[in-house]
N, C-alpha and C positions, 0 to 999 in steps of 0.2 A: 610179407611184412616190409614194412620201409622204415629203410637205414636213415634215423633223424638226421646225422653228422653227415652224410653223404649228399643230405636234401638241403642241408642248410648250409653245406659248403665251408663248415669251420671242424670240419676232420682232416680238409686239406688245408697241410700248414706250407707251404709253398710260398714264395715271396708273391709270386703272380698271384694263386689264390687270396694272399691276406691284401693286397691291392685292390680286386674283385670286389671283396669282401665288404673293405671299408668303401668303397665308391656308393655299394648297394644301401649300405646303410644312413650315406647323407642323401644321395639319390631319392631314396624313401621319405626320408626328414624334410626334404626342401627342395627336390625336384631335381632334374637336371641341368636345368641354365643357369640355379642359382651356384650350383656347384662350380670352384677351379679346380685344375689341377694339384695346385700347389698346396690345396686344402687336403685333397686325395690323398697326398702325398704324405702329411702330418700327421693325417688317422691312422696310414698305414705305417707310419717308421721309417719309413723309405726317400730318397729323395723321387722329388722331380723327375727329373733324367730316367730313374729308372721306371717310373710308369712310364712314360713315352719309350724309352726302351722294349715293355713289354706289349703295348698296347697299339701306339702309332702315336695316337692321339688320343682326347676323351671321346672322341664320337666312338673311336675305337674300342677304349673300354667302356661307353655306353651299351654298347653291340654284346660285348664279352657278358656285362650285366645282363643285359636281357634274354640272351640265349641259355645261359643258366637259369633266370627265375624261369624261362620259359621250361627249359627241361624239368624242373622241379615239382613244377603246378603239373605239365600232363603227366608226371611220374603218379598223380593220385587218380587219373582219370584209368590206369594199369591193370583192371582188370580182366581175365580170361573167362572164357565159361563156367568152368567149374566154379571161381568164386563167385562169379552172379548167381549163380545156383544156389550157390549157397547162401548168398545175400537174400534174395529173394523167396527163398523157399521157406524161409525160418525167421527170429524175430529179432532179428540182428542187421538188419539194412542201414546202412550210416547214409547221410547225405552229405552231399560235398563240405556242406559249413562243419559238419563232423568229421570227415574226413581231413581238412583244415587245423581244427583243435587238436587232433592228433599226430598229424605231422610234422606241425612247426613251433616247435617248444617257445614257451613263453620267454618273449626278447627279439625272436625271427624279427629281423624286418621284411621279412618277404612279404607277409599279408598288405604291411602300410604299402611296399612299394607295390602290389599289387592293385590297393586302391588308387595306388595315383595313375599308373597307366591307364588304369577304364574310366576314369574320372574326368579327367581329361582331355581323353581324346585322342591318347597317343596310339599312333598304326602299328606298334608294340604289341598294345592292348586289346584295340582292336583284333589283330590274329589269333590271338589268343583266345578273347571270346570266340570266332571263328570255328575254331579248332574246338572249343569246347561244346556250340551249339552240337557240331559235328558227332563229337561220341557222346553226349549224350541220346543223341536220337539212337543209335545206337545200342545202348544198353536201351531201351526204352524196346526197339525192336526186339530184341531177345528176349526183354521180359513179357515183352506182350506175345511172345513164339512161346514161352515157357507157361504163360496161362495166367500171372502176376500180376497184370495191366491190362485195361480193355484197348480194345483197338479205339486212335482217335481221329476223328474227321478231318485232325489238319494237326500231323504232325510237328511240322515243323514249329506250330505257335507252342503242344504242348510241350515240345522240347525246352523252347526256348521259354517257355512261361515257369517251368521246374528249377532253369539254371540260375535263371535271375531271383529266386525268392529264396535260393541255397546262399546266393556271391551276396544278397542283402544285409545277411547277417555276419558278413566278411567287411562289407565296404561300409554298412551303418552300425559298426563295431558299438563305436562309442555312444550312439545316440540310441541306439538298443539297450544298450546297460544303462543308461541312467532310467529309460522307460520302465524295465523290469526289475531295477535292482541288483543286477547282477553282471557280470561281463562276458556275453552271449558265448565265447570260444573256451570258457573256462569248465571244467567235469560238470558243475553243479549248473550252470548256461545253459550249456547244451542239451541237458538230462529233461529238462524246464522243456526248452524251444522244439527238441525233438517230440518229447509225448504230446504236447495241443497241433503238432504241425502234422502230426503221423495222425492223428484222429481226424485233421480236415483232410487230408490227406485220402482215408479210408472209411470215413462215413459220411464226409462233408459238412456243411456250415448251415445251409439253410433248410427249415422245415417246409416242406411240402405242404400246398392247401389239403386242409381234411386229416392234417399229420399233427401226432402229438409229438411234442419236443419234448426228451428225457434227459 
């Protein structure tokens, strides 16, 4: 299971941490260029001085920010065999936008700042997608080793065509909820978006000529 406080970085009450902390949160809101220091400073109670103290610079705590969300996001991708097995075998499989709704209690700014690195453009975000194409193919392999998923002609598109239609409902948050009425990461979203995606998922979308649609 994953430690939400430990994921979200506000269990650690540290000066450095609450610095971190508050950076991510305007970082998220308005980017990195729009952000000063001196604004950093204010969210977090601290002066000046002492973010440069801990940080260098903001490039510095840009870096600190990123390598925490970084660690944070692959902390979901943390799966061993045993629990793909167990995801896989039974009727419990979360997908990453569930995955998502689970770990980052409502307020995270991790998701927004998540949508701005891939949004973008930033070599941040980019990595990260990188990284995530990566274990996804991955778990994909095991489950197709475990008999779960057929074998596909071109991995890497299915990889990458599963990861982007999970992060859509991360990065078109908002413009998801006003479509469905609901706000896609919330118990009742999710519950919605999973069962019609797990159905195209597992029996697909279109009727075959000579096929009746049920």
């Amino acid at each position: 299971m994953l430690n939400m406080s430990s994921i979200v970085g506000e269990g650690d009450l540290t000066a450095k941490a609450n610095i971190r902390n508050a950076a991510l949160r305007l970082f998220a809101e308005r980017g990195h260029d729009a952000v000063t220091v001196r604004e950093i400073a204010a969210a977090a109670g601290v002066s000046p001085a002492l973010v440069v103290h801990h940080f260098g610079s903001k490039e510095g705590l840009r870096a600190a920010v990123d390598d925490h969300a970084g660690q944070a996001f692959d902390s979901l991708f943390a799966m061993d065999e045993k629990d793909l097995t167990e995801a896989v075998t039974g009727d419990n499989w979360v997908s990453v936008a569930e995955m998502f709704a689970r770990a980052f209690p409502h307020g995270s700014p991790l998701p927004a700042y998540l949508r701005r690195l891939l949004l973008v453009g930033d070599p941040a975000g980019a990595a990260l997608f990188g990284r995530w194409v990566a274990l996804t193919r991955r778990m994909l392999d095991a489950m197709t080793a475990l008999g779960a998923v057929r074998s596909a002609q071109d991995p890497a598109i299915l990889a990458t065509f599963l990861l982007v239609n999970d992060l859509a409902l991360v990065l078109l948050r908002n413009q998801i909820a006003a479509a469905i009425g609901v706000d896609p990461l919330t118990p009742d979203g999710i519950a919605r978006w999973t069962r019609e995606v797990t159905a195209v998922y597992t029996r697909g979308v279109f009727v075959a000529p000579g096929e009746e649609s049920s």
